[in-house]
DSSP file (Angstrom, degrees, kcal/mol; ACC not computed):
  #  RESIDUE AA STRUCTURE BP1 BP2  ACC     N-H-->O    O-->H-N    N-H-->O    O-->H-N    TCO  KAPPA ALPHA  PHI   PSI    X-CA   Y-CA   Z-CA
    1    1 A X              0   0    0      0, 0.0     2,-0.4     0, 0.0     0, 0.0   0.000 360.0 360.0 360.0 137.5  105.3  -94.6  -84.7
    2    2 A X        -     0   0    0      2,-0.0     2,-0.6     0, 0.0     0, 0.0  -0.896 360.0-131.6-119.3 160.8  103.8  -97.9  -86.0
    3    3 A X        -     0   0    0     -2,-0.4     2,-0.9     1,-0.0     0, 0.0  -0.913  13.5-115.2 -93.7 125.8  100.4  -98.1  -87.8
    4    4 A X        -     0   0    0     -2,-0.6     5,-0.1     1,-0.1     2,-0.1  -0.606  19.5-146.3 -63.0  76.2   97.7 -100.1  -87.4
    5    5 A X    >>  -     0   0    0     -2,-0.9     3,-2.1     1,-0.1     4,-0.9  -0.228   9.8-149.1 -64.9 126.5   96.8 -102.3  -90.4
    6    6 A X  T 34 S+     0   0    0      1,-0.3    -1,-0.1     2,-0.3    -2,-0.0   0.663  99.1  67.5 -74.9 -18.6   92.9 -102.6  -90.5
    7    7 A X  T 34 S+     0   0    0      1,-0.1    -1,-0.3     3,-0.0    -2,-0.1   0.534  94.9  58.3-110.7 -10.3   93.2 -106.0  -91.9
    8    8 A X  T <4 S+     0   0    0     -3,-2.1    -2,-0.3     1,-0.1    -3,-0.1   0.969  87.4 100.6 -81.1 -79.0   94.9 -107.2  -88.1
    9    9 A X     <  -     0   0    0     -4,-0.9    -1,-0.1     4,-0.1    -5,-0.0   0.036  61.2-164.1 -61.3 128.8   91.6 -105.9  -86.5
   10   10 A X     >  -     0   0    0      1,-0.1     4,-1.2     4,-0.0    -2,-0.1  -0.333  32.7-115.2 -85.3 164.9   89.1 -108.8  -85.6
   11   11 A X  H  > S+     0   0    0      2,-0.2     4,-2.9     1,-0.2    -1,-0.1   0.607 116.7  50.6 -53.8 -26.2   85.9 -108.3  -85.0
   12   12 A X  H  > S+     0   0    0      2,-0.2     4,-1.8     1,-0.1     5,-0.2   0.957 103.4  58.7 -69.3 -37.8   86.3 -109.5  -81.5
   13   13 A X  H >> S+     0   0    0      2,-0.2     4,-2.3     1,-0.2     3,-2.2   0.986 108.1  51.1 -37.8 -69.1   89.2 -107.1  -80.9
   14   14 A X  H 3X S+     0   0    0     -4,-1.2     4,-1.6     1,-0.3    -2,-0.2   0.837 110.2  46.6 -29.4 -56.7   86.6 -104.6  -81.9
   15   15 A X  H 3< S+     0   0    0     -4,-2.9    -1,-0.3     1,-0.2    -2,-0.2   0.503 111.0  50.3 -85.7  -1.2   84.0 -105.9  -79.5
   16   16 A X  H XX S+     0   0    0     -3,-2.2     3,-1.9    -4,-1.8     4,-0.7   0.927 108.9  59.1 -45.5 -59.3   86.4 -106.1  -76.5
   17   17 A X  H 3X S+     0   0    0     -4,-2.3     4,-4.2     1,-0.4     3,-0.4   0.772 112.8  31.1 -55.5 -58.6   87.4 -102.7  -77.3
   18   18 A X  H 3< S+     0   0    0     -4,-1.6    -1,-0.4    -5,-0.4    -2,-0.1   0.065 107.3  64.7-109.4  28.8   84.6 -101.2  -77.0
   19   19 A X  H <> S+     0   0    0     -3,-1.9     4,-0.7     2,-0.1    -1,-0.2   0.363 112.9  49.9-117.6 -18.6   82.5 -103.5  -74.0
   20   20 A X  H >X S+     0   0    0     -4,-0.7     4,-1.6    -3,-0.4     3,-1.0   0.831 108.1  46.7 -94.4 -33.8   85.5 -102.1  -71.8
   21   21 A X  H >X S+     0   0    0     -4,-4.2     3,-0.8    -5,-0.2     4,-0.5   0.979 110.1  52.7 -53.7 -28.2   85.0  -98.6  -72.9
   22   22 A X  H 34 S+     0   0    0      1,-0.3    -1,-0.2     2,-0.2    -2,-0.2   0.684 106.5  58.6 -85.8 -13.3   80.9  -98.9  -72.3
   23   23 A X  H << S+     0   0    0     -3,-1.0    -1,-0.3    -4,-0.7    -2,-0.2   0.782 100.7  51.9 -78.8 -30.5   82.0 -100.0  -68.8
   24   24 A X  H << S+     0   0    0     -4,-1.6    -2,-0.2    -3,-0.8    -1,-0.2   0.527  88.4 108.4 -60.0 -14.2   83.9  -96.8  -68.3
   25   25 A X  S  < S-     0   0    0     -4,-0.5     2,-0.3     1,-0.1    -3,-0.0  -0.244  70.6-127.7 -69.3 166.0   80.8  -94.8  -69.3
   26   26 A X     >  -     0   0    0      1,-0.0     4,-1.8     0, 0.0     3,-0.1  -0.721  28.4 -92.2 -81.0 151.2   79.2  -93.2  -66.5
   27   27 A X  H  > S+     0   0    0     -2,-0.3     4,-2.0     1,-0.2     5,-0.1   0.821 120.8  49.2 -22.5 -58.2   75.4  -93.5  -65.5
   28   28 A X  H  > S+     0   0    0      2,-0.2     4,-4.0     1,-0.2     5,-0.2   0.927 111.5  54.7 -74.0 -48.7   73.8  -90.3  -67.5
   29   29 A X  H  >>S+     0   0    0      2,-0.2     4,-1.6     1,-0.2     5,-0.9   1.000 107.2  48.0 -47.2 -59.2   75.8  -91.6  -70.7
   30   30 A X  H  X5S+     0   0    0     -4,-1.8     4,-4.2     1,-0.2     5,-0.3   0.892 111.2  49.3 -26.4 -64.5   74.2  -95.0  -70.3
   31   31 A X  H  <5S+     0   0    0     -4,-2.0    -1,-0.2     2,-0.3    -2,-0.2   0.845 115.0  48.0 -34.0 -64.8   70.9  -93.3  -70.0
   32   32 A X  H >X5S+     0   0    0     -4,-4.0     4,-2.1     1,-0.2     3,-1.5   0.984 113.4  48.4 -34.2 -76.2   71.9  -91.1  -73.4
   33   33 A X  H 3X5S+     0   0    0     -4,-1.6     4,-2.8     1,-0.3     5,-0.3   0.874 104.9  48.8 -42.8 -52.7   72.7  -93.6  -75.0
   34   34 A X  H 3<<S+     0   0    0     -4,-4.2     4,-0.5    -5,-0.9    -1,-0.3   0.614 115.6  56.2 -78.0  16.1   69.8  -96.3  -74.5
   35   35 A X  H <> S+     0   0    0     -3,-1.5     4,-0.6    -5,-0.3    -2,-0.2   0.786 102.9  42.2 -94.0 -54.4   67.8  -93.5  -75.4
   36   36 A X  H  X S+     0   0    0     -4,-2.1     4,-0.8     1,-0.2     3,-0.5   0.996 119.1  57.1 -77.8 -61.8   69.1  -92.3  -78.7
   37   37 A X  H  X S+     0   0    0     -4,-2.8     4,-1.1     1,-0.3    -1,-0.2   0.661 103.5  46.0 -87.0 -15.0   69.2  -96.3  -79.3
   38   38 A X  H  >>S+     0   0    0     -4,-0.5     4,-1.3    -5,-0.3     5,-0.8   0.702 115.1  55.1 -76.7 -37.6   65.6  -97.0  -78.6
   39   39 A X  H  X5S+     0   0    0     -4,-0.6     4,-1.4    -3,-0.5    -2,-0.2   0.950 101.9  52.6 -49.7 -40.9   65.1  -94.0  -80.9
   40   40 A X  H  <5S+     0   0    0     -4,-0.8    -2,-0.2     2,-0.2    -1,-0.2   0.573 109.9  46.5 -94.2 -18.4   66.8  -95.3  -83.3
   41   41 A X  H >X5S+     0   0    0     -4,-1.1     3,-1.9     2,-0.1     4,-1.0   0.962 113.7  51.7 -43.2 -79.1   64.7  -98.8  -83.3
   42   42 A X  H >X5S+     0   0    0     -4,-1.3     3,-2.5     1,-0.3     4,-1.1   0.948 109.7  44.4 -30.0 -75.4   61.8  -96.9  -83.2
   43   43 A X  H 3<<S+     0   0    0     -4,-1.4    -1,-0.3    -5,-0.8    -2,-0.1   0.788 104.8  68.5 -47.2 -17.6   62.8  -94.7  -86.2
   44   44 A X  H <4 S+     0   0    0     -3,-1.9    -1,-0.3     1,-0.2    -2,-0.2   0.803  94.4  56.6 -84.1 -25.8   64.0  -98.0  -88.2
   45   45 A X  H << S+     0   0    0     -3,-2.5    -1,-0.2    -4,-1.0    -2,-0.2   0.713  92.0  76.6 -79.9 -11.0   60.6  -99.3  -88.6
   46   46 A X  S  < S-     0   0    0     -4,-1.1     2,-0.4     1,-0.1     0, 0.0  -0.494 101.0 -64.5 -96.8-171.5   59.1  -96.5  -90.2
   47   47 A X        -     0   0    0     -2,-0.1     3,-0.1     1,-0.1    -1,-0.1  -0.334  41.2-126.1 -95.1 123.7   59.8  -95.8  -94.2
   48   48 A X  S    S+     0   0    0     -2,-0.4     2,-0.3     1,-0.2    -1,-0.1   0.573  91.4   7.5 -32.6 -53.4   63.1  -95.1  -95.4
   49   49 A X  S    S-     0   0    0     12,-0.1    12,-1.2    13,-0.0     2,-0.2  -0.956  70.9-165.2-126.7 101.1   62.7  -92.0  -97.2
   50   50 A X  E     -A   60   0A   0     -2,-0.3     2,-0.7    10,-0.2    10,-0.2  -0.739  22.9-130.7-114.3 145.6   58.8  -89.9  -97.1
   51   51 A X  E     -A   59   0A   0      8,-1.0     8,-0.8    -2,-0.2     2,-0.4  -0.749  18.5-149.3 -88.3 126.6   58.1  -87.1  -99.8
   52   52 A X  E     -A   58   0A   0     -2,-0.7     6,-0.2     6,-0.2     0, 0.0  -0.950  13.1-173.3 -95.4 144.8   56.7  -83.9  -97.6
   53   53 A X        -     0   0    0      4,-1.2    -1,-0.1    -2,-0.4     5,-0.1   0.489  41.2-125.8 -81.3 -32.9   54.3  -82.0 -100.1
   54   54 A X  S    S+     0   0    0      3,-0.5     4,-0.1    -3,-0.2    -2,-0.1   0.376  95.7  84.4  90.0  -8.6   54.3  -79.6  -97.5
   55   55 A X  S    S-     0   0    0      2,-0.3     3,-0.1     0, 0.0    -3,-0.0  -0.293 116.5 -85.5-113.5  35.1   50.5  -79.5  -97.1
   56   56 A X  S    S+     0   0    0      1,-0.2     2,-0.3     0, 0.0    -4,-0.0   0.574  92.1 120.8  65.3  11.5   50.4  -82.5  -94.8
   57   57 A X        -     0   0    0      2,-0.0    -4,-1.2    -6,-0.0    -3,-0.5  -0.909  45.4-161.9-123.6 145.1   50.4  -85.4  -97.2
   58   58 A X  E     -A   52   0A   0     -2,-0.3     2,-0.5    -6,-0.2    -6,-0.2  -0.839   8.3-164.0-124.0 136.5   53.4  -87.6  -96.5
   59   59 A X  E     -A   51   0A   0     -8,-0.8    -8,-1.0    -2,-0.4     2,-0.1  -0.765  16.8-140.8-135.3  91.7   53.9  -89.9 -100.0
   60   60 A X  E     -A   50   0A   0     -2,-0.5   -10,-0.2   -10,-0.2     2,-0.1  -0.274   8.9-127.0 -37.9 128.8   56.2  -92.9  -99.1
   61   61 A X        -     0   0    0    -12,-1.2    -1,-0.1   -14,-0.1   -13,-0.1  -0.262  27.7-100.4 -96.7 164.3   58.4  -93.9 -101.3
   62   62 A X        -     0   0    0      1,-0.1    -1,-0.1    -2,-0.1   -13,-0.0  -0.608  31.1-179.4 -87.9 159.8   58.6  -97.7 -102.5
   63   63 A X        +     0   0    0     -2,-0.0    -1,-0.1    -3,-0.0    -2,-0.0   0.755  58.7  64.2-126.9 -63.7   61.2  -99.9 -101.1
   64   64 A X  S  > S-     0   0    0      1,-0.1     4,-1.5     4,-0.0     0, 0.0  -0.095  79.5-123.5 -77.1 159.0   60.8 -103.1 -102.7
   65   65 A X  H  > S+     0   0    0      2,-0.2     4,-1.9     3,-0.1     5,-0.2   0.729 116.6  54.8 -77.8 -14.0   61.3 -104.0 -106.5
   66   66 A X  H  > S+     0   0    0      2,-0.2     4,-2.6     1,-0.2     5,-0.4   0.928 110.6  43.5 -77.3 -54.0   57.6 -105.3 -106.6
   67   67 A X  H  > S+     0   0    0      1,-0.2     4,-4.9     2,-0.1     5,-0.2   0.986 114.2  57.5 -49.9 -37.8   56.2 -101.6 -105.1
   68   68 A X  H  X S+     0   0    0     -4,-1.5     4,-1.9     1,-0.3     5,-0.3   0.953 108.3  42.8 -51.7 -42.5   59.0 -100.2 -108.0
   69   69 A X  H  X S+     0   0    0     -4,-1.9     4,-7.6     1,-0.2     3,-0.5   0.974 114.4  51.1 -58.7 -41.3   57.1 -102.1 -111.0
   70   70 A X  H  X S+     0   0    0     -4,-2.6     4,-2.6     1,-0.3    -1,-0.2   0.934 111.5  47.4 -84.3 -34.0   53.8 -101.1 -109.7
   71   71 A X  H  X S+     0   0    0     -4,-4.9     4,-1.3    -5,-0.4    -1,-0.3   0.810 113.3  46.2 -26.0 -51.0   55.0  -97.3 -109.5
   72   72 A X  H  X S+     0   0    0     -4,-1.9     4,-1.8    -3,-0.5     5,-0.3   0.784 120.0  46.8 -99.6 -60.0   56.4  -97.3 -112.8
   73   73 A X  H  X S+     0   0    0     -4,-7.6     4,-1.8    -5,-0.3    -2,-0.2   0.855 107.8  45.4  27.0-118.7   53.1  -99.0 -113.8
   74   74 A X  H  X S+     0   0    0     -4,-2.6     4,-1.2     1,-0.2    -2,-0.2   0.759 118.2  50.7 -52.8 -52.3   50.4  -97.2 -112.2
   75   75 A X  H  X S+     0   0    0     -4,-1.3     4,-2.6    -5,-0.2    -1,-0.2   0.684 109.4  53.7 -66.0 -23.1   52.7  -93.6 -113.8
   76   76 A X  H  X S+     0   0    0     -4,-1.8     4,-1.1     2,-0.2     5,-0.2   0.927 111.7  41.2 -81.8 -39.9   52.8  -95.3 -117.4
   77   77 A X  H >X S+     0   0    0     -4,-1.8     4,-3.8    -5,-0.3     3,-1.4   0.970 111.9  56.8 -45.8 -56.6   48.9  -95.8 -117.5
   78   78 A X  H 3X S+     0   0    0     -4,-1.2     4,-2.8     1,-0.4    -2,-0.2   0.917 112.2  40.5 -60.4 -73.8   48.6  -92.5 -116.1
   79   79 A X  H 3X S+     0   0    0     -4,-2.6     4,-0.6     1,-0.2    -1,-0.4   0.643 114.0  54.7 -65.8  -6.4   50.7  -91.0 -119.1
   80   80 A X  H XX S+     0   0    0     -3,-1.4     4,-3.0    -4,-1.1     3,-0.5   0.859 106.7  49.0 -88.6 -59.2   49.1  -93.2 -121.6
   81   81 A X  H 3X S+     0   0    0     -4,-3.8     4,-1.7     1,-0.2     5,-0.4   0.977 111.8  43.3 -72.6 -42.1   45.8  -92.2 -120.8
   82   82 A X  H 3X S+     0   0    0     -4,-2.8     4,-0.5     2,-0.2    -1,-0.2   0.711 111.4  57.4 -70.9  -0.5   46.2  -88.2 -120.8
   83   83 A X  H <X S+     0   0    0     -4,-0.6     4,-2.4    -3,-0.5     5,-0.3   0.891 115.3  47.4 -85.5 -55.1   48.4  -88.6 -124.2
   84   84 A X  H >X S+     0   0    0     -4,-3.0     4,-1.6     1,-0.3     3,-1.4   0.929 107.7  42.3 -18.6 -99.1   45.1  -90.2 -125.0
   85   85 A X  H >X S+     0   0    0     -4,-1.7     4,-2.9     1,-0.2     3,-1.2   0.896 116.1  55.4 -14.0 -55.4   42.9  -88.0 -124.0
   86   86 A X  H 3X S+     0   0    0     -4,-0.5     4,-2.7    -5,-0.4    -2,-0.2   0.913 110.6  46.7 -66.0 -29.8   45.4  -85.1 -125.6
   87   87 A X  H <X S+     0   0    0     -4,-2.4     4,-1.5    -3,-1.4    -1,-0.3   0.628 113.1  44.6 -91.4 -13.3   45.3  -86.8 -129.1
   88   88 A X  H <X S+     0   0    0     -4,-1.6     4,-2.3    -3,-1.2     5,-0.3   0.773 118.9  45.5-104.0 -22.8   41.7  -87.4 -129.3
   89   89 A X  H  X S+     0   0    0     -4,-2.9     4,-3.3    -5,-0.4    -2,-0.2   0.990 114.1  47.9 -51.9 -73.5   41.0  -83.7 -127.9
   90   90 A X  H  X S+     0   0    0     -4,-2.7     4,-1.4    -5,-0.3    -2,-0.2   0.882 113.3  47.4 -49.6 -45.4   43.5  -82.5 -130.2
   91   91 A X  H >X S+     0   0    0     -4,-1.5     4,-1.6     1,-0.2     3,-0.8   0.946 107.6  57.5 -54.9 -55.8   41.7  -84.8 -133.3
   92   92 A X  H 3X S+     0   0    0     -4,-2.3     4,-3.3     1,-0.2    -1,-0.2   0.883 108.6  46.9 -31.6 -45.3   38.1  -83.5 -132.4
   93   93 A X  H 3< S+     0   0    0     -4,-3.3    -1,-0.2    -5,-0.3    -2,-0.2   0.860 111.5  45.9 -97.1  -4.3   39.3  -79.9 -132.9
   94   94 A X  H <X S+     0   0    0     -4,-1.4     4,-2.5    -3,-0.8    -1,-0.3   0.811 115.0  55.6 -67.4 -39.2   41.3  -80.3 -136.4
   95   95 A X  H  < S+     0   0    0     -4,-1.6     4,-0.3     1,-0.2    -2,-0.2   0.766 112.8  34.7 -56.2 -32.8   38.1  -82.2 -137.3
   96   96 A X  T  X S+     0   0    0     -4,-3.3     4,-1.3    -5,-0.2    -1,-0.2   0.667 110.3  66.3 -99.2   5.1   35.9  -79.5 -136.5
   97   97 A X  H >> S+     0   0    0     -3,-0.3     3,-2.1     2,-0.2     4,-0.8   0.984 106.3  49.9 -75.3 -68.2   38.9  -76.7 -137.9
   98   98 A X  H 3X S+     0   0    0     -4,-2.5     4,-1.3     1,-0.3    -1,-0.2   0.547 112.2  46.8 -62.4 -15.5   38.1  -78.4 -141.3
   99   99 A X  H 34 S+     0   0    0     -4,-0.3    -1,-0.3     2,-0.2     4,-0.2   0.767 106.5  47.6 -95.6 -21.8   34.6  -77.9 -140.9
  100  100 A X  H XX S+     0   0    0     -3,-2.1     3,-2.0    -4,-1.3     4,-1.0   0.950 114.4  59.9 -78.3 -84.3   34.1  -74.4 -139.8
  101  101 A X  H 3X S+     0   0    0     -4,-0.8     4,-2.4     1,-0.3     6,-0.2   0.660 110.6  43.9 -14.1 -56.9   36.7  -74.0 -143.0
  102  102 A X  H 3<>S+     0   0    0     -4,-1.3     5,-1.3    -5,-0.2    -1,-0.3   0.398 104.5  53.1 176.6 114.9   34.3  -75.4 -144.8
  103  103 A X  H X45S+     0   0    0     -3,-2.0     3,-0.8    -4,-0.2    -2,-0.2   0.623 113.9  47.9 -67.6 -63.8   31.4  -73.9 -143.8
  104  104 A X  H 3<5S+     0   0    0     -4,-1.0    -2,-0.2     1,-0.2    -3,-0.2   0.844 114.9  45.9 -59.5 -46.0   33.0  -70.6 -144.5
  105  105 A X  T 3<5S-     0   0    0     -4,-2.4    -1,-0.2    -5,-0.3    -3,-0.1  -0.072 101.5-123.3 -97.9  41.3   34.2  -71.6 -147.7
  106  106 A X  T < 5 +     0   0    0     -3,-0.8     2,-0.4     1,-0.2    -3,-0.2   0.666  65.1 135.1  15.3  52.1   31.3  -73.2 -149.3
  107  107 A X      < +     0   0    0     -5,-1.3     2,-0.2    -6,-0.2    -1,-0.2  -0.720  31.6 146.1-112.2  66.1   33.1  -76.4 -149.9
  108  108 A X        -     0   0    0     -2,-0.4     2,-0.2     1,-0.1     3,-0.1  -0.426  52.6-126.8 -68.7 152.2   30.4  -78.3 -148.8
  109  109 A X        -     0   0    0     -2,-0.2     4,-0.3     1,-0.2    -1,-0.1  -0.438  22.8-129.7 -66.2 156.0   29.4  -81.8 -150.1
  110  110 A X  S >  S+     0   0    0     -2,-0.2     3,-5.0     2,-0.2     4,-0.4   0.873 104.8  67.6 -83.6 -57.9   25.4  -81.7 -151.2
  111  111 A X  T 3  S+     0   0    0      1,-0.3     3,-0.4     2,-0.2    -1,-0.1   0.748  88.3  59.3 -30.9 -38.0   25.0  -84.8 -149.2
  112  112 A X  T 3  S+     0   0    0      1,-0.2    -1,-0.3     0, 0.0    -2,-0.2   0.880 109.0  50.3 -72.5 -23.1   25.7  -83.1 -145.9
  113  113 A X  S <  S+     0   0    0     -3,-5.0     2,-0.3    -4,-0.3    -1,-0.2   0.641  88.6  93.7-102.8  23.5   22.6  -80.9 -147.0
  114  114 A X  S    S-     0   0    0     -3,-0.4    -4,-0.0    -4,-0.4     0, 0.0  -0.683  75.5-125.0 -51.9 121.1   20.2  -83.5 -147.8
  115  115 A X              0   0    0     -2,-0.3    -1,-0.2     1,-0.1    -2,-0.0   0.021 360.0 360.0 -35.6 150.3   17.5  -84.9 -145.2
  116  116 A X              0   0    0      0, 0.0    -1,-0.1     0, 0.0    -2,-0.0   0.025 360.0 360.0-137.3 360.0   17.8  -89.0 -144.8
């Protein structure tokens, strides 16, 4: 039995091969077939990979390295500003810990009750 070294088939073997098979096909194959291939056009323009939420919002995913940057971006602002937000939240209420402390503990300054 002899084997078939991959590196002996051309592409043109290949595309003989297989323009005499497609002649063998019958009618209703044809038919299949340019059908699943128009399908498969179709389906090639739309986006490579879509996120389902499951609630009807479809989130495309970025393709290009220019969409990547602006992804990566858009999500670093994003985290910058609620670490923001969290640290100045978080400062406000340490600020005001130390002051209800004291207030309770009459470690007051006089200046804070004095009029200006």
């Amino acid at each position: 039995m002899s084997t078939i070294n991959p590196q002996d088939i051309t592409p043109e073997a290949i595309a003989g091969l297989l323009s005499c098979a497609a002649e063998q096909l019958d009618d209703d194959t044809v038919a299949t077939l340019r059908q699943a291939r128009n399908f498969a056009l179709k389906r090639q323009a739309q986006p490579f990979l879509v996120l389902n939420t499951g609630h009807g919002i479809h989130l495309p995913v970025p393709h290009t390295p220019h969409q990547w940057i602006a992804v990566i971006a858009v999500t670093l602002l994003i985290a910058m500003l609620a670490g923001s937000i969290s640290y100045r939240h978080h400062a406000h209420e340490h600020e005001m810990s130390h002051l209800d402390i004291a207030i309770l503990t009459d470690d007051l300054p006089m200046e804070i009750f004095i009029d200006r």
